[in-house]
C-alpha positions as CSV (number, residue, x, y, z in Angstrom):
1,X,100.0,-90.3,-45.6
2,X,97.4,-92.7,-46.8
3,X,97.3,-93.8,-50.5
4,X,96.4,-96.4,-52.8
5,X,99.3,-98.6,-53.8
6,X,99.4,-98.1,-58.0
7,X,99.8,-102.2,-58.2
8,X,96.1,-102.6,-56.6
9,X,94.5,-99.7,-58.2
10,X,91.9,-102.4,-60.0
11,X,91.5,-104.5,-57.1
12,X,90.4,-101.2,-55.1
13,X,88.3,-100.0,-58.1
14,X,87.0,-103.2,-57.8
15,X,86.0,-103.5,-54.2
16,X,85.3,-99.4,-54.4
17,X,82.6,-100.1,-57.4
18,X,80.6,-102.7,-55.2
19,X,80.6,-100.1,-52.2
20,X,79.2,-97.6,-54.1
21,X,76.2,-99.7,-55.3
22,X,75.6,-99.9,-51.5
23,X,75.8,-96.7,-50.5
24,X,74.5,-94.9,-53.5
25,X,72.1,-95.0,-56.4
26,X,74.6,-92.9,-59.1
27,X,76.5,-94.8,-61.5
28,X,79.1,-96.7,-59.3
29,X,81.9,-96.6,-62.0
30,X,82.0,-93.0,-62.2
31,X,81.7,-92.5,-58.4
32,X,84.8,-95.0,-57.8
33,X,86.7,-93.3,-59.9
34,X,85.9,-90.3,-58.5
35,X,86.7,-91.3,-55.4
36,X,90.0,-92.8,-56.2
37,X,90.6,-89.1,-57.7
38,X,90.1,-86.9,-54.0
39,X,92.1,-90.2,-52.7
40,X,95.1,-89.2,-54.7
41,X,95.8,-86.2,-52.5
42,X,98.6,-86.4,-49.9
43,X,96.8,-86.1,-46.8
44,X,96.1,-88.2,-43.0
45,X,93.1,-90.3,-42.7
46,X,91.0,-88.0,-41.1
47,X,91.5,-85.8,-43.5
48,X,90.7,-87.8,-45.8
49,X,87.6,-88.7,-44.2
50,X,86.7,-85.0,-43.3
51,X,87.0,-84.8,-47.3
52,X,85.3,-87.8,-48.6
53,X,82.1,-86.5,-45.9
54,X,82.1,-83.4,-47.9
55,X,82.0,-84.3,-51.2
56,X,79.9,-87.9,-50.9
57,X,77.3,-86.4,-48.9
58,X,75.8,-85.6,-52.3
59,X,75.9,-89.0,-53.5
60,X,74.7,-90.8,-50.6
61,X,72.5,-90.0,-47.0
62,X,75.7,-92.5,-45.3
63,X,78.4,-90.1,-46.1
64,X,80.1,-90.3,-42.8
65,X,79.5,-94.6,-42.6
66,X,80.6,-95.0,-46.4
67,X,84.0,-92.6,-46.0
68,X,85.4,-94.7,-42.6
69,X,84.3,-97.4,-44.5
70,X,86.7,-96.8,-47.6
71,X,89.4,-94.8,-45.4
72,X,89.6,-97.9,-43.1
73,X,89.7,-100.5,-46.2
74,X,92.7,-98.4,-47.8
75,X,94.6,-98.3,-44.3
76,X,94.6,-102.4,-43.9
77,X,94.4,-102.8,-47.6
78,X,91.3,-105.6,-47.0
79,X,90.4,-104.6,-50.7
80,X,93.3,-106.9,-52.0
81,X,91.3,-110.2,-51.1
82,X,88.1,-109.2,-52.8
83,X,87.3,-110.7,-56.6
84,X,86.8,-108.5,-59.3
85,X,83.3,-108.2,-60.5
86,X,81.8,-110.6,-62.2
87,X,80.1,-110.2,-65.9
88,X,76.5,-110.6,-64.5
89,X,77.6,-108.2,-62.4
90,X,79.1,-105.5,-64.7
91,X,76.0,-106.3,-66.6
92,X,73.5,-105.1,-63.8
93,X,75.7,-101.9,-63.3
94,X,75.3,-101.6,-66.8
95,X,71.3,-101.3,-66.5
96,X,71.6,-99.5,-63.1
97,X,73.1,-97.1,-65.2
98,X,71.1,-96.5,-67.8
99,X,68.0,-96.2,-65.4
100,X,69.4,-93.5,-63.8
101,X,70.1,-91.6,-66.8
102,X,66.7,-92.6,-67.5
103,X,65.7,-90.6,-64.7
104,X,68.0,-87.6,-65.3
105,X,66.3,-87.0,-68.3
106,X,62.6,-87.5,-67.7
107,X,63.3,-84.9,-64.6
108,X,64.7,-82.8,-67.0
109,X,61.7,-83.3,-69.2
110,X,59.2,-82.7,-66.3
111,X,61.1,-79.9,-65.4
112,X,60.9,-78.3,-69.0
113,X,57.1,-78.9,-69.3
114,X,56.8,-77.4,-65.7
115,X,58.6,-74.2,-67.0
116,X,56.2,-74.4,-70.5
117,X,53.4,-74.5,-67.9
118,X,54.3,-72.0,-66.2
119,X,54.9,-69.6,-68.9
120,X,52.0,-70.1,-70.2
121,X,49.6,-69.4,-67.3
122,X,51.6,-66.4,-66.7
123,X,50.8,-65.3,-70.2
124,X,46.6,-66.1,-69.5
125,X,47.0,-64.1,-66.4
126,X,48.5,-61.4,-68.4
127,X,46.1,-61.6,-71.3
128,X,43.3,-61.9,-68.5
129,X,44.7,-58.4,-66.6
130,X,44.8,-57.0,-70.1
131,X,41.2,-57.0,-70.8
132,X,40.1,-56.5,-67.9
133,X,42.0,-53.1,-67.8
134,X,40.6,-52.2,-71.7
135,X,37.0,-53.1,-69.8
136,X,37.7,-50.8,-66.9
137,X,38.8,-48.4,-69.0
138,X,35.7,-48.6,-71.5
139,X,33.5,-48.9,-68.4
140,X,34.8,-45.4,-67.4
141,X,34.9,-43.8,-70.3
142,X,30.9,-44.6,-70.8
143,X,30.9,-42.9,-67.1
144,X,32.3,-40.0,-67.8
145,X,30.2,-39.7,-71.4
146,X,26.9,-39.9,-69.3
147,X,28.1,-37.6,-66.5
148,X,28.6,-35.1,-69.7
149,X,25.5,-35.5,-71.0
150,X,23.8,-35.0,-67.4
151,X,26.2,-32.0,-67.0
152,X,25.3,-30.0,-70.8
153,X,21.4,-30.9,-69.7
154,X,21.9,-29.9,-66.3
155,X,23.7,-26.2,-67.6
156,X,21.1,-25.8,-70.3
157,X,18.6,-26.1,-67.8
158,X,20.3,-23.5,-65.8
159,X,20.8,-21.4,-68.7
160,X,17.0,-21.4,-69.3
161,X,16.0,-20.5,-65.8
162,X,18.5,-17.3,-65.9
163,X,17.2,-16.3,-69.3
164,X,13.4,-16.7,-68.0
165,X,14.9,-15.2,-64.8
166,X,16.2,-11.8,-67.2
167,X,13.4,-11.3,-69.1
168,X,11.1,-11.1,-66.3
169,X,12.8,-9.0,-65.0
170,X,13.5,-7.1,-67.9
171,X,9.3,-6.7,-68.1
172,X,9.6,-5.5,-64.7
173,X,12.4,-3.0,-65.2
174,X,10.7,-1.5,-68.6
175,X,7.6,-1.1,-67.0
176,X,9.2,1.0,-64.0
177,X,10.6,2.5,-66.5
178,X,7.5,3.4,-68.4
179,X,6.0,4.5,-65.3
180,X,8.5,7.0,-63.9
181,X,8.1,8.3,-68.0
182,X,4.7,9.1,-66.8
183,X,5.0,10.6,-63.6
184,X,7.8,13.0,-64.5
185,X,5.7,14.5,-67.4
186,X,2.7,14.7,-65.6
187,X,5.0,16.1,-62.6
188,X,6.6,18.5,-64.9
189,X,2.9,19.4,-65.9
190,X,1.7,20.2,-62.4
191,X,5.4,21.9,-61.9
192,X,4.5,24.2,-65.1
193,X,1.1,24.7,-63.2
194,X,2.5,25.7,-60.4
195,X,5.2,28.2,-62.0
196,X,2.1,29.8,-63.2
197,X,0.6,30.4,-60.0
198,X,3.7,31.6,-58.8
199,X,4.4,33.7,-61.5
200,X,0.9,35.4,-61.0
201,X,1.1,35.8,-57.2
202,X,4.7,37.9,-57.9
203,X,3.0,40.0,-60.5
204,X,0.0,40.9,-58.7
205,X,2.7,41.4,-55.2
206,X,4.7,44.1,-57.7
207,X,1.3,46.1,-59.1
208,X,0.3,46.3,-54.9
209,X,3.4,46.9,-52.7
210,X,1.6,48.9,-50.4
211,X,-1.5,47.0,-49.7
212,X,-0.7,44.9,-46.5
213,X,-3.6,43.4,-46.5
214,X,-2.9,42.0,-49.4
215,X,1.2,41.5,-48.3
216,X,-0.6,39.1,-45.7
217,X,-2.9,36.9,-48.2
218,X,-0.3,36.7,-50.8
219,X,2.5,35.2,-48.0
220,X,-0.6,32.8,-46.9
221,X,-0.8,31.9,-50.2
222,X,2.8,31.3,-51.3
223,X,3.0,28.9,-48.0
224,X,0.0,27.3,-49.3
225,X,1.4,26.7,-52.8
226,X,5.1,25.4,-51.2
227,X,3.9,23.1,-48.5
228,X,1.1,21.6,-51.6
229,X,4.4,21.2,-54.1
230,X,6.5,19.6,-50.8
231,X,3.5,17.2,-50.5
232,X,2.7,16.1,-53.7
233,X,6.9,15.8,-54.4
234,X,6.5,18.2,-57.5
235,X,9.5,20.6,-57.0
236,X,12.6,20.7,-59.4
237,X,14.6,18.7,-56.8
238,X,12.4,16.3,-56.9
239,X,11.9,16.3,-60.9
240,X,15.5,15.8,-61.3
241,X,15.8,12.7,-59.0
242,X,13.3,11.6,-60.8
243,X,15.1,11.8,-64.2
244,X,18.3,10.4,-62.3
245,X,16.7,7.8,-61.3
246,X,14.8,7.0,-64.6
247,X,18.8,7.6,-66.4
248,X,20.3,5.0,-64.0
249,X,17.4,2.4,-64.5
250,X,17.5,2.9,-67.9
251,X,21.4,2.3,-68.3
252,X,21.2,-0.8,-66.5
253,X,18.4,-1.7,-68.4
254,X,20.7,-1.5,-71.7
255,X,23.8,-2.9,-70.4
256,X,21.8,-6.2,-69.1
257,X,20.6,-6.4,-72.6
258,X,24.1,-6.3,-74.3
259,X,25.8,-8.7,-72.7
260,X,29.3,-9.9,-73.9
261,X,30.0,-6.0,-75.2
262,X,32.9,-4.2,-73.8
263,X,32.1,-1.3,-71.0
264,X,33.2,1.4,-73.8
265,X,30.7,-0.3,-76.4
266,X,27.7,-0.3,-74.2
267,X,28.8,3.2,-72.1
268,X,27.1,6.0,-74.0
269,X,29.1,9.1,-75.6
270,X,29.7,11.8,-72.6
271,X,29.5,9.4,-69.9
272,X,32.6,9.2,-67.9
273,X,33.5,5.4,-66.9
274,X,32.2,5.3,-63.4
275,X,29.1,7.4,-63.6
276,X,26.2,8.4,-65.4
277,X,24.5,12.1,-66.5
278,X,23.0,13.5,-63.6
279,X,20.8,16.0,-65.7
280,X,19.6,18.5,-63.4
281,X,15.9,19.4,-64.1
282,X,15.2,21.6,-67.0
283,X,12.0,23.4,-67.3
284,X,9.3,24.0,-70.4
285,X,11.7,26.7,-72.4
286,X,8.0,28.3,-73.1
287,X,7.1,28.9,-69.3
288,X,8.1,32.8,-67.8
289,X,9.7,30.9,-64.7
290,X,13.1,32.7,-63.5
291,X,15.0,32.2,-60.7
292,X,12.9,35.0,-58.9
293,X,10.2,33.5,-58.9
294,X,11.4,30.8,-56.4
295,X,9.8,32.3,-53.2
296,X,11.6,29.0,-51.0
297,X,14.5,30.8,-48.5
298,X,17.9,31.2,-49.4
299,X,19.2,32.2,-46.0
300,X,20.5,29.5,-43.3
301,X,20.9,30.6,-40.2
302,X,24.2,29.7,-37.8
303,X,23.3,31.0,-34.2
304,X,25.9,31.7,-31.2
305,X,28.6,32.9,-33.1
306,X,30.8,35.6,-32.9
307,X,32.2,38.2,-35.3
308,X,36.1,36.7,-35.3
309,X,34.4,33.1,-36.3
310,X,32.4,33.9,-38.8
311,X,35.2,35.5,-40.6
312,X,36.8,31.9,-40.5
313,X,33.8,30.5,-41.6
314,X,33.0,32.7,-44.6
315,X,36.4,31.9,-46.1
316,X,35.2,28.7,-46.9
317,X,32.5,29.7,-49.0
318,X,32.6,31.8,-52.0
319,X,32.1,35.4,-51.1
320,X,30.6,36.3,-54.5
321,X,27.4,34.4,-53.9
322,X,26.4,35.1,-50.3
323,X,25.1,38.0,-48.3
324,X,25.9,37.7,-44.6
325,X,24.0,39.5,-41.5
326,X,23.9,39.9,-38.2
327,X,20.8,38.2,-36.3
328,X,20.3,39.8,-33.2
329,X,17.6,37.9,-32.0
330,X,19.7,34.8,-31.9
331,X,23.0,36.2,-31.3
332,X,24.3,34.7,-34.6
333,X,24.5,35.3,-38.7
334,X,22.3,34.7,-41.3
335,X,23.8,33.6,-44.5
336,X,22.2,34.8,-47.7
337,X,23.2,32.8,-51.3
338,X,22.0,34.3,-54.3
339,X,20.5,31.5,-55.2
340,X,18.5,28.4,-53.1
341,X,20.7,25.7,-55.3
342,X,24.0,26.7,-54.0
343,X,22.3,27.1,-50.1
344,X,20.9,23.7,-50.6
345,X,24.8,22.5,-51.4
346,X,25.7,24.3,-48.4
347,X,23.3,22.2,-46.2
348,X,23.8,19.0,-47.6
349,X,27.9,19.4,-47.4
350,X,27.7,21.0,-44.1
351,X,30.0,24.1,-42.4
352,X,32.9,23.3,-40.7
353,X,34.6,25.3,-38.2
354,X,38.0,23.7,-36.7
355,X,36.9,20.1,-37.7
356,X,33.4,20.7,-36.0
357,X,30.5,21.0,-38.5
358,X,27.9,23.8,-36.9
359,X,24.4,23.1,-37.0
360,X,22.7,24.8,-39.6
361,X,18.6,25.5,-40.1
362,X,16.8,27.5,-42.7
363,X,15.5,30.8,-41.5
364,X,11.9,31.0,-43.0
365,X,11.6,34.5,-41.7
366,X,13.2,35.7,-44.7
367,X,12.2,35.0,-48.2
368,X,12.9,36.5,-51.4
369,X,10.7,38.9,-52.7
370,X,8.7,38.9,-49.3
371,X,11.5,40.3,-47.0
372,X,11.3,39.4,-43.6
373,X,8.3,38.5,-42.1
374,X,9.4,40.0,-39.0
375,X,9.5,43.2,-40.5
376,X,6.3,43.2,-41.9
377,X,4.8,42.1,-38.4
């Protein structure tokens, strides 16, 4: 083991504190003694100098020089011969000392106005990133103020159009409307005419059943009178189109203009929610016109059948309002109604017979009030 011998502790000091001026800039009387403290441990000279490497290399860039150095002096004791230090001497360590606590502290000053510096331009950078957020944000907020006010001008604009748009065609719609007013009267007029006619031509075909002569003109004049009312679109049918038409343009009409009401505010009394009146056409009360008077055919005619299919077919209709025949000519039936509205339903709904619908045609041989034209031939 290697140790300092206690009776030449001060002479070691001594030669330890000039070393240390050598090797190192720290205060040497605090590194000798130190020193002399990681000396005190039991231990071999290398390990000692493994040691004193360690912990010097702080102190001095010749850690590995400066500890064989001292681990060599303390083996053959060559510190005994050297003089203690001299009071010029202890008077320079004295100064060397106090310049390095000189320097400790203005580093430590340095450092703390480094740190202030620091702080401070952190809080700029902040103060800076600050603002410029409360400018982005005003910035945007402008944006969005002027894209509203584009938007309200841009909708009111719109708005404007679609209320132009509506009341033209609100004009257009009221003056159909006032149009179909006028062609349905003066339809219903020429309809009244025409009942007149009619209702003369069956009068004077009652007073003279057995002038054929006469049979003859009054036929040629009924087919006149029909084919004229066809043309012009004056027959009932027609009239009550008309009116349908006029209802369902009229209802529009008033549910456009009261907009924002509920369906059952705006949907008149008696109107059921999907649908409108369909008033069928009603004449003049004052006119003589009767259902007898309407010389048009009420028979269809359904050719090629035979006796167990018509029986199939007649079940489907209602027995009470039709008259059925046989039609030798054609090898089929003739099919009679009472009256031409329900043989116009019958047409316009068609006949089926197993899934097939049959094709149907009016007969114009037969007429009421004018029998069969055959017959009279």
């Amino acid at each position: 083991m290697v140790k300092a011998d206690p009776n030449d502790t001060t002479q070691f000091k001594s030669w330890l504190f000039n070393k240390c001026k050598i090797y190192s800039e720290a205060d040497s009387d605090m590194l000798s003694d130190y020193i002399i403290a990681l000396l005190e441990l039991d231990s071999t000279p290398d390990e000692h100098i493994a040691n004193l490497k360690e912990q010097l290399s702080e102190f001095t860039d010749n850690a590995n020089a400066f500890s064989n150095e001292i681990v060599s002096c303390l083996v053959d004791k060559s510190y005994v011969a050297n003089p203690g230090p001299s009071d010029e001497q202890r008077q320079n360590e004295l100064a060397a000392k106090q310049r390095i606590l000189q320097k400790i502290q203005e580093r430590k000053l340095a450092k703390q106005r480094e740190e202030e510096m620091k702080i401070k331009l952190e809080e700029e950078v902040r103060a800076k990133i600050e603002h410029e957020k409360l400018v982005a944000q005003e910035q945007r907020k402008l944006a969005e103020q002027q894209r509203l006010e584009e938007e309200h001008i841009r909708l009111q604009k719109e708005q404007e159009e679609r209320q132009k748009q509506f009341e033209i065609k609100q004009q257009k719609k009221t003056e159909m409307i006032q149009s179909l007013e006028k062609m349905i009267e003066l339809k219903e007029k020429m309809l009244d005419e025409y009942d007149s006619k009619l209702f003369y031509l069956q009068q004077r075909l009652l007073a003279n059943p057995e002038d054929l002569a006469f049979q003859e003109e009054a036929k040629l004049a009924f087919t006149l009178l029909r084919d004229e009312m066809i043309t012009n679109h004056v027959t009932p049918e027609d009239i009550t189109q008309d009116k349908f038409k006029l209802e369902k343009t009229t209802n529009s009409t008033s549910m456009l203009s009261t907009r924002g009401l509920s369906i059952s505010a705006t949907r008149p009394r008696g109107v059921s929610r999907g649908g409108i009146h369909k008033q069928p056409f009603t004449r003049n009360p004052n006119t003589s016109y009767n259902k007898k008077l309407d010389l048009r055919t009420r028979t269809i005619c359904m050719d090629k059948l035979d006796q167990g299919k018509i029986h199939k077919i007649l079940e489907q209709l209602d027995m009470d309002k039709i008259e059925c025949t046989k039609n030798d000519a054609d090898s089929g039936f003739n099919v009679t109604f009472k009256d031409r509205f329900h043989a116009e339903q019958a047409i316009k709904n068609g006949i089926h017979l197993n899934g097939s619908p049959l094709v149907l045609r009016w007969n114009e041989l037969i007429r009421p009030g004018l029998g069969s034209l055959n017959q009279s031939q």
